[in-house]
Phi, psi and omega in degrees: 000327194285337194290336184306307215253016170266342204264008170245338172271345171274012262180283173299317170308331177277341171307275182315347155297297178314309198269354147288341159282324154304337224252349147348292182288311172291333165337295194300312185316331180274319187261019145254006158302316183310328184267331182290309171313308196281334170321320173306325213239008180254305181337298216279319184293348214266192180315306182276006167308142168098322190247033181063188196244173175251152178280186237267359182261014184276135133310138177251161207269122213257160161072182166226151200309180170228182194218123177212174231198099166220168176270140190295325120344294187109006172194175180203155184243141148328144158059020176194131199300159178215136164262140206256123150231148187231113189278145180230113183247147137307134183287025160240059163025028171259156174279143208264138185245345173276138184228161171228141182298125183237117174051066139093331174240147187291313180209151190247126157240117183249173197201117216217163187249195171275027193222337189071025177259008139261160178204138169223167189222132133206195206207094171287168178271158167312056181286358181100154196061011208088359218241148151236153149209152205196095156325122193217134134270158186208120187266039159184165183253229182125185172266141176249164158221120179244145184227127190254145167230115195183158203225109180323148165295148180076351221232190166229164198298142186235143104093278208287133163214155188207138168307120125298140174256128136232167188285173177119167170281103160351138169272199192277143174271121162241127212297152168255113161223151197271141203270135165307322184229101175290029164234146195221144159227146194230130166065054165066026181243129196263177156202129164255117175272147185206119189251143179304305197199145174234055162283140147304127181062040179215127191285136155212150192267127167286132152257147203214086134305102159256158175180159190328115155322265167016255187294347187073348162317082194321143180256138190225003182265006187315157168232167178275143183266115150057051174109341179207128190330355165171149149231191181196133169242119182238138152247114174346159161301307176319319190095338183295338176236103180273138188219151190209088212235150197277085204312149185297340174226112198285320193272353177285173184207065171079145051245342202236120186242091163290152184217142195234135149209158152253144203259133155278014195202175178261168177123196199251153193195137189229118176301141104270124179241157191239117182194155186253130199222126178065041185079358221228135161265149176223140171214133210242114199262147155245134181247127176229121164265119174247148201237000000 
């Protein structure tokens, strides 16, 4: 009998054991659905969102890439075309060959001097192996900062920039101080920049009015730049904080181009905004400070 009645209390303890462990177990399951769900939704938001998937033989790319920048030549002069290549690695230090399209292109290089008073956009070709290349000039000489902005298949949008020489005599240095009056006119075009708020690390919207130097007239007739009604590039004074950002309705087409972004930091940041008219690019620059 005693034995009866230890093998039935030992029978319950273990029943209650089984159902707290179960009831344990979904506890854990919920709360990694719960991280699973918001990991999910930081993906679809991040950089690569938006620029499609890659196929099912693409490798996707782990760590992050690298980038270096030479002249094809060994040098490049003021004022005599050069061709520039950028090379793209993995950090297992093989070359990276899949891409993804962005705004019309595999990679955007852009190239700015040390006062930040040139600026060029340009989009070198695919050659394969990692490599891009592209012709350029650079009208004076001096230090340069070139930057590939490109987003690996599989990957997230990246990056890269690296200080350049070229030979020649240096132009004149000229101070980055922030404009007083946010309108400019450029090719018989006016543009009014107008910022929501200029805090550091709090998103604000650029708006971009264009319209007829002349009439005075809104212009409503943008045509699309790679894809979208303007782009804009902003860089710190240093050159050290790059932003390179997209409009919130990508299909308008004037006279009001809006753009969103956040400045990290406080300090002087120099605007390029980009848009197309008649066949024609225009780029239009600003200097602003944020405090």
């Amino acid at each position: 009998m005693m034995n009866k009645k230890w093998i039935l209390l030992i029978s319950i303890i273990l029943t209650i054991g089984l159902l707290s462990a179960c009831g344990k177990g979904n506890d854990q399951t919920a709360g990694h659905e719960g991280h699973g769900g918001q990991n999910a939704n930081d993906a679809k938001s991040g950089d690569n969102g938006g620029h499609g998937g890659h196929g099912e033989d693409e490798q996707p790319v782990s760590g992050s890439p690298e980038a270096s920048f030479t002249f094809v030549s060994g040098g490049a002069k003021a004022k005599e075309e050069t061709e520039i290549s950028i090379q793209i690695m993995g950090d297992d230090g093989k070359p990276i060959n899949d891409f993804e399209v962005s705004h019309e292109k595999l990679l955007h290089l852009i190239i700015v001097n040390h006062d930040l008073s040139f600026f060029n956009h340009i989009h070198p070709e695919f050659q394969g192996d990692g490599k891009f290349t592209v012709d350029t000039v650079f009208p004076a000489g001096g230090e340069y900062k070139a930057f590939a902005d490109f987003i690996p298949s599989g990957g997230t949008n990246a990056t890269l920039s690296e200080w350049i020489e070229v030979e020649g005599e240096e132009g004149e240095h000229a101070d980055i101080t922030p404009d007083s009056n946010l309108v400019k006119e450029v090719d018989g075009k006016e543009f009014e920049l107008a910022l929501s708020g200029t805090k550091p690390k709090e998103e604000t919207t650029l708006t971009f009015t264009i319209r007829d130097a002349g009439t005075k007239e809104g212009i409503e007739d943008l045509e699309p730049y790679l894809g979208a009604v303007g782009h804009v590039v902003i860089l710190s004074a240093d050159a050290e904080n790059y932003l390179h950002v997209h409009p919130l309705d990508e299909k308008a087409t004037g006279p009001v181009a809006e753009f969103a972004t956040t400045f990290p930091q406080s300090g002087t940041y120099k605007i390029w905004g980009q848009f197309q008219h008649n066949g024609e690019v225009i780029t239009v620059p600003f200097v602003v400070e944020v405090k």
